[in-house]
C-alpha positions in Angstrom: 46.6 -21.1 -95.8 49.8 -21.0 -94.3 48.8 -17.5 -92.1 45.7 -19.4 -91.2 47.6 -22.4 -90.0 49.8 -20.4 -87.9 47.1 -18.2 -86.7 45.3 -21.6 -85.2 48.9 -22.6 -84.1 49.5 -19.3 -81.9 45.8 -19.6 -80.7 46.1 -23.5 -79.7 49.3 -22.2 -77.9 47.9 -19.0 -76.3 45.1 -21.2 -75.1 47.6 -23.9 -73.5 49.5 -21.0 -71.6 46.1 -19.8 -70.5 45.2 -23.3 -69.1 48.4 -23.9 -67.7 48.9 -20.3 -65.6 45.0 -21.3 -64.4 46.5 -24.6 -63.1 49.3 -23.3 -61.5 47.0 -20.5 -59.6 44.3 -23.5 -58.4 47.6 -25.4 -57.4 49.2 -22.4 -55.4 46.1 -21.4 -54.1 45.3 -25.4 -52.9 49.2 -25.2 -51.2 48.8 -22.5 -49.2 45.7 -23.8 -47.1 45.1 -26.6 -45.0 42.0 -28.5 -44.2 42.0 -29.7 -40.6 39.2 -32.0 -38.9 38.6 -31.6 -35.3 36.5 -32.9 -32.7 33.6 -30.7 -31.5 35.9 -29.8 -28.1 38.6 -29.0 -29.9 39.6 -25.0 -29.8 42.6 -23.4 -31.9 42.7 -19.4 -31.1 42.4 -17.1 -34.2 45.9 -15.9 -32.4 47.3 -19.1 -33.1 46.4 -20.3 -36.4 47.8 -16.4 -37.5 51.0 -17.3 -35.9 51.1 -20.6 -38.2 50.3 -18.7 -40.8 53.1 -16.4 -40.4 55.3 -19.7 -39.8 54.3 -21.2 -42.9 52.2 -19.2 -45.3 49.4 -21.6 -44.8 46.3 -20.5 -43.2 43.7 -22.9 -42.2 39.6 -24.2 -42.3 39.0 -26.1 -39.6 35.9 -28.6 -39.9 34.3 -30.0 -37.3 33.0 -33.4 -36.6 31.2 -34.3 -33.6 32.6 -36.5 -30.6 35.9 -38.1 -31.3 34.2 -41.2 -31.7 31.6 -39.3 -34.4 34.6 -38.1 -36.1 36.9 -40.9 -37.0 33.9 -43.1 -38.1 33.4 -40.3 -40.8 36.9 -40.4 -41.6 37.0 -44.3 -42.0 33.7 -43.7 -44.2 35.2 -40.7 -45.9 39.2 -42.1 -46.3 39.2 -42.6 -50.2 37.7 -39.2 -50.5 39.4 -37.3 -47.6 36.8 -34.4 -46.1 40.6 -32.7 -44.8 44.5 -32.8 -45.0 45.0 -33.2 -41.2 43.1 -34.4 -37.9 43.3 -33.7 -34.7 41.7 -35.2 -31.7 41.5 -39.0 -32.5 42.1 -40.7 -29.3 43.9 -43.7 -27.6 40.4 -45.5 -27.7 39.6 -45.0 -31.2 43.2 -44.6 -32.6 43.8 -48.5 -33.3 39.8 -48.0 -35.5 42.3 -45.0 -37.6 45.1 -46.8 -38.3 43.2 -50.7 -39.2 41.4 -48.7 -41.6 44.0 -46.9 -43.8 43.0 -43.3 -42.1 46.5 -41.9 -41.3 49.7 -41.8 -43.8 52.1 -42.6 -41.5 52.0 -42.4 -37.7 49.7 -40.5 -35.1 51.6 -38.2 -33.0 50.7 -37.2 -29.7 49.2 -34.2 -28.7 47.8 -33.6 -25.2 45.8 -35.9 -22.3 43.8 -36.1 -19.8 42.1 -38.4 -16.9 38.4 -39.4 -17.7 36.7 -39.3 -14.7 33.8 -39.1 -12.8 33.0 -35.2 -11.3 30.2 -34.4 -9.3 28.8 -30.6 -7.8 29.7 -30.1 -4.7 27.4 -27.5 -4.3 24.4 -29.2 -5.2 25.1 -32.0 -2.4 26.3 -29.2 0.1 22.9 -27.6 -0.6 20.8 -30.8 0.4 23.2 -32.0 3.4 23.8 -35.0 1.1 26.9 -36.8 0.7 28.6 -36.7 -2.4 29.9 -40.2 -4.2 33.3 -41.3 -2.6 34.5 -43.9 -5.8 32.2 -45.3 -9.2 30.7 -48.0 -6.9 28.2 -45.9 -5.0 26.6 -44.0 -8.2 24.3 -47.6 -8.2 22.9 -47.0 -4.8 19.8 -45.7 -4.1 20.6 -42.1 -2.9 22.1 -41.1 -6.1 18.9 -42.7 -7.9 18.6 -40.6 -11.2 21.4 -37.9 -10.2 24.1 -39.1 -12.8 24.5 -38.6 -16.8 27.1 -40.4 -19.0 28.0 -40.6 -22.6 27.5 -43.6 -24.8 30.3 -45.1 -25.6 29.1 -46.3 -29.0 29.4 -42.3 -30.1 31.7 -40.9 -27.2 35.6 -41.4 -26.5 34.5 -40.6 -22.8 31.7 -42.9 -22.7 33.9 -46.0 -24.5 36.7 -44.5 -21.4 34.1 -45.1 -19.0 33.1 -48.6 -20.5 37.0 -49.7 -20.4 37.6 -48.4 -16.7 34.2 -50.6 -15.8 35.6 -53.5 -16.9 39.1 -52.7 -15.7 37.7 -52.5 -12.3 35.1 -54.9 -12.2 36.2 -57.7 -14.2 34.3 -59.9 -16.5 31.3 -60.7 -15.5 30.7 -58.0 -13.5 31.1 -54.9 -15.6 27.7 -56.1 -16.9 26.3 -56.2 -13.4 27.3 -53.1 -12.6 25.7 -51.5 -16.5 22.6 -53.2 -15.3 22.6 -51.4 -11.7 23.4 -48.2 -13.3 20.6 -48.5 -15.6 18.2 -49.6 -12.7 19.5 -46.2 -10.9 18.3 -44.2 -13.4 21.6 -42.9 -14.9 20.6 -40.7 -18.6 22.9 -42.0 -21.1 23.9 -38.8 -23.9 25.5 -39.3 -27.3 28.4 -37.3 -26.2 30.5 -35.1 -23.6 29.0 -31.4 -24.5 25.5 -32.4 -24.0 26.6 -34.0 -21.2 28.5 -31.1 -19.9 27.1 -27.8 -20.6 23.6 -29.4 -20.7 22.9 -32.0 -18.0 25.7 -31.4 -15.4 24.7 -29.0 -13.0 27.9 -28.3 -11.8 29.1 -26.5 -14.9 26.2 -23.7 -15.9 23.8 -24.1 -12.6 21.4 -25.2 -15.0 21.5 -28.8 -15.6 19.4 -31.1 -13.0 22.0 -33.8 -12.8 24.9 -33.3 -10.0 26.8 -36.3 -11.3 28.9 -36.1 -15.3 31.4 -38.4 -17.0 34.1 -35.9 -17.5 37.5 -35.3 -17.1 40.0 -34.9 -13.9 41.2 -31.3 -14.8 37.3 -30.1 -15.4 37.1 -28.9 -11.5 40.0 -26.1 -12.6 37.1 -24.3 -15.1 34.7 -24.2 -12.3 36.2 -22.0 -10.0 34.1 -19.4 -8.5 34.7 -16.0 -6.9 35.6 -17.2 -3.4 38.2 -19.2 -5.2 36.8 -22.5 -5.0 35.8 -24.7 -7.6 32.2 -26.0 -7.3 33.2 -29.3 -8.5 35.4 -32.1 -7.7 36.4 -35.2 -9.5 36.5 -38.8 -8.4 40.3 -40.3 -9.0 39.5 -43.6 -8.4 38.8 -45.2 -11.5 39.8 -42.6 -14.2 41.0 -43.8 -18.1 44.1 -41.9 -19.3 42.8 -40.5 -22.7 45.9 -39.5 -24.9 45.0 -37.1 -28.2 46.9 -37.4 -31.6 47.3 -35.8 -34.8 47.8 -37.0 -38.3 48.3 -36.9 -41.4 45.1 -37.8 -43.6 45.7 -40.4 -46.1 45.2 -39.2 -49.7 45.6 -35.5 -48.3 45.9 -32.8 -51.0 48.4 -31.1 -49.3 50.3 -33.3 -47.1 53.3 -31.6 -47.0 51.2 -28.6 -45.0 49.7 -31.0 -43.0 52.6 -32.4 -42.0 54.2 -28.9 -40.4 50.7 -28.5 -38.7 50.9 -31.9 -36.7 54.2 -30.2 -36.0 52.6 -26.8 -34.5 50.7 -28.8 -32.5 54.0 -29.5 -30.3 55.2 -26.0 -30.2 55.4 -24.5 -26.9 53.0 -21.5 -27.9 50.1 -24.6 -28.6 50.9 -26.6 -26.4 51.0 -23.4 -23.4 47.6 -22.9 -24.5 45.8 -26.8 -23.4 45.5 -26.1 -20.2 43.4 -23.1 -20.3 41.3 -23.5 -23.7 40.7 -27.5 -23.5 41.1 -28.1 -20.2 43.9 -31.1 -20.8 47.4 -31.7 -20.3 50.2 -30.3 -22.8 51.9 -34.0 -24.2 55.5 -32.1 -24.3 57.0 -32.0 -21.1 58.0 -28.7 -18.8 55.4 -26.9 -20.0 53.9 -24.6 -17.4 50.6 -25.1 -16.0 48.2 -22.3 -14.5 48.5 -22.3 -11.1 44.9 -23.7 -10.2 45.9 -26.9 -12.0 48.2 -27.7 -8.8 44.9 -27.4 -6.4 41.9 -28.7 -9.0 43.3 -30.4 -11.3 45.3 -33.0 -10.5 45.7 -36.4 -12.4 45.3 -40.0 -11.1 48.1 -41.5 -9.5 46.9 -44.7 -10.9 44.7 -44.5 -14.0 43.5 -47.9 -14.9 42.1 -49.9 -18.5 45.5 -49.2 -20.3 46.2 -52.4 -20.1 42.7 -53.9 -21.9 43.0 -54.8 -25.7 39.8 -52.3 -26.4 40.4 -53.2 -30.3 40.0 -56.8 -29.7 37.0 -56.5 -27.3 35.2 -53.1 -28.8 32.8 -54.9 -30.3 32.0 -57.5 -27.8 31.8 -55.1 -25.2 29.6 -52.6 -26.8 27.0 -54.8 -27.7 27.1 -55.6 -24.1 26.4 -52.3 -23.5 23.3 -51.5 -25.9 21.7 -55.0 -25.2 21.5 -53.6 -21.3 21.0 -49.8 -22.2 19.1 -50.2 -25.1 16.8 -53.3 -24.0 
C-alpha cells in the first residue's frame, strides 16, 4: 500500500512538472511576440520589424483593420477582449472616441502627420484645356460637375478631416449648404481613402475617371513622373492637420512588448522611413526628408479645424452629413 501510495505521489508530481514546464513554454512563447493593429495604409518593412526583433527578441503579426475610423470602432467593440497588444494609426479625429472608451492603458503617443487636403491631376485638366480648382469652394460649380470623389466621414479619418475643415471654413450654417452643393455636383462619396485613391483618382494609376481625391498634402511627392514632375498637385487652402498615435491596448497580453514597440516607432530608422513608405511627416524633429518633399510636398502654412471640439459635435455633425448624402 505504502509503494502504491508513493507511486501515485511521484505520478501526481511528475504530472504537475509536466503542466508547469507546458505553462512556462505557452508563457515564453506568448512574451516574445507582439500583436499590432494597424490601419489598412499603414506599412512596416520586413527590414524593420527584423531590426526590432533583434532590439528586443520580439517579432511581430500585424493585423489589419480597415480605415482608421473602421479600426478603432473594432477596438471600442473588441476592448474587453483585445484583437492585439498595440495599435498604431488612431488619429487626432478619432483619438478622443479611444481614450472615452477605455481603449489605451495609458497615453497615446505621437507618431507621424500629415495635411488632409484636396489634390487634383494636373494632367487630366492640362489634357482638356480646363482649369484646375484654385481652393474647396469651386469643386460645387458646374465645371467640375461629377469630377471629384471623397471619403465618408462616418468610416474615414480623411473624410471626418474633410467634414471638420468644411465647417471650419464655412461656419455653421453653411457647411450644410455647401454638403448640399457638393452632392448636387455630383461628388461620389467612398467608404475610405484606398478606394478613393488607387481606385477613383485618376491622378494616381491613370485609371480612375475622377481628376479630383480627398487626400493628403505630401501625396503629389509619389506621383512624380519621368520628366520629373509630379502629375498632381494639392490644394493648401483648407487642409486638416491629421496627427497619428500609438498605444498601448488595454488588457494587452503582453504590454510590456508593446510598450518598447510604441517606442520603435520614434526611432530614427522608423521614423526615416514615413516619408517614403506612407507618404507623411516623421513626428520627431530633424529627421531628413527626401529631397522631392521640398518641391511636392509641402505642408499648409495655415491648417485649419484644430481648433473645433470634433468630440462634442461628431455626432451632430455626421448626421448632418448622411441626412444630406444619404437622403
Amino acid at each position: 500500500m505504502q509503494k502504491l501510495f508513493r507511486n501515485l505521489v511521484i505520478l501526481v508530481i511528475s504530472i504537475f512538472a509536466t503542466s508547469t514546464l507546458a505553462g512556462c513554454s505557452n508563457a515564453s512563447s506568448e512574451s516574445n511576440e507582439i500583436t499590432v493593429v494597424v490601419h489598412d495604409s499603414v506599412i512596416i518593412s520586413d527590414a524593420l520589424l527584423a531590426e526590432f526583433k533583434t532590439q528586443t527578441g520580439l517579432a511581430v503579426k500585424i493585423i489589419r483593420a480597415g480605415d482608421a475610423g473602421a479600426m478603432t470602432n473594432k477596438l471600442v467593440l473588441t476592448k474587453d477582449q483585445p484583437i492585439a497588444d498595440a495599435v498604431y494609426g488612431i488619429d487626432n479625429i478619432f483619438a478622443d472616441v479611444a481614450n472615452a472608451n477605455g481603449v489605451i492603458d495609458g497615453n497615446l503617443t505621437a507618431v507621424n502627420y500629415g495635411d488632409v487636403c484636396m489634390n487634383y491631376d494636373r494632367l487630366w485638366f492640362a489634357k482638356r484645356e480646363q482649369a484646375a480648382p484654385k481652393d474647396i469652394r469651386e469643386l460645387v460649380q458646374p465645371q467640375f460637375d461629377g469630377l471629384t470623389v471623397l471619403q465618408n466621414p462616418n468610416t474615414s479619418s480623411t473624410g471626418l478631416a474633410f467634414l471638420a475643415a468644411t465647417v471650419a471654413v464655412f461656419g455653421d450654417p453653411g457647411y450644410k449648404t455647401y454638403w448640399q452643393q457638393l452632392k448636387d455636383n455630383n461628388v461620389k462619396v467612398t467608404a475610405g481613402w484606398e478606394d478613393s485613391y488607387f481606385a477613383d483618382f485618376s491622378g494616381s494609376s491613370g485609371k480612375g475617371e475622377f481628376p479630383i481625391v480627398l487626400s493628403y498634402s505630401s501625396s503629389p511627392a509619389s506621383e512624380i513622373r519621368e520628366d520629373g514632375f509630379s502629375q498632381t498637385e494639392a490644394l493648401l487652402d483648407s487642409c486638416y492637420r491629421q496627427t497619428e498615435f500609438a498605444g498601448v491596448l488595454t488588457k494587452a497580453k503582453n504590454k510590456a512588448g508593446a510598450e518598447k514597440f510604441v517606442q520603435f516607432l520614434l526611432s530614427k530608422p522608423f521614423q526615416s522611413s514615413l516619408a517614403e513608405s506612407m507618404y507623411v511627416y516623421p513626428i520627431v524633429p530633424g529627421i531628413e526628408l527626401p529631397e522631392a518633399w521640398q518641391q511636392f510636398a509641402p505642408v499648409t502654412a495655415r491648417p485649419v479645424g484644430g481648433e473645433l471640439d470634433l468630440n462634442a459635435n461628431r455626432e451632430l455633425w455626421l448626421k448632418a452629413w448622411s441626412d444630406i448624402f444619404a437622403g
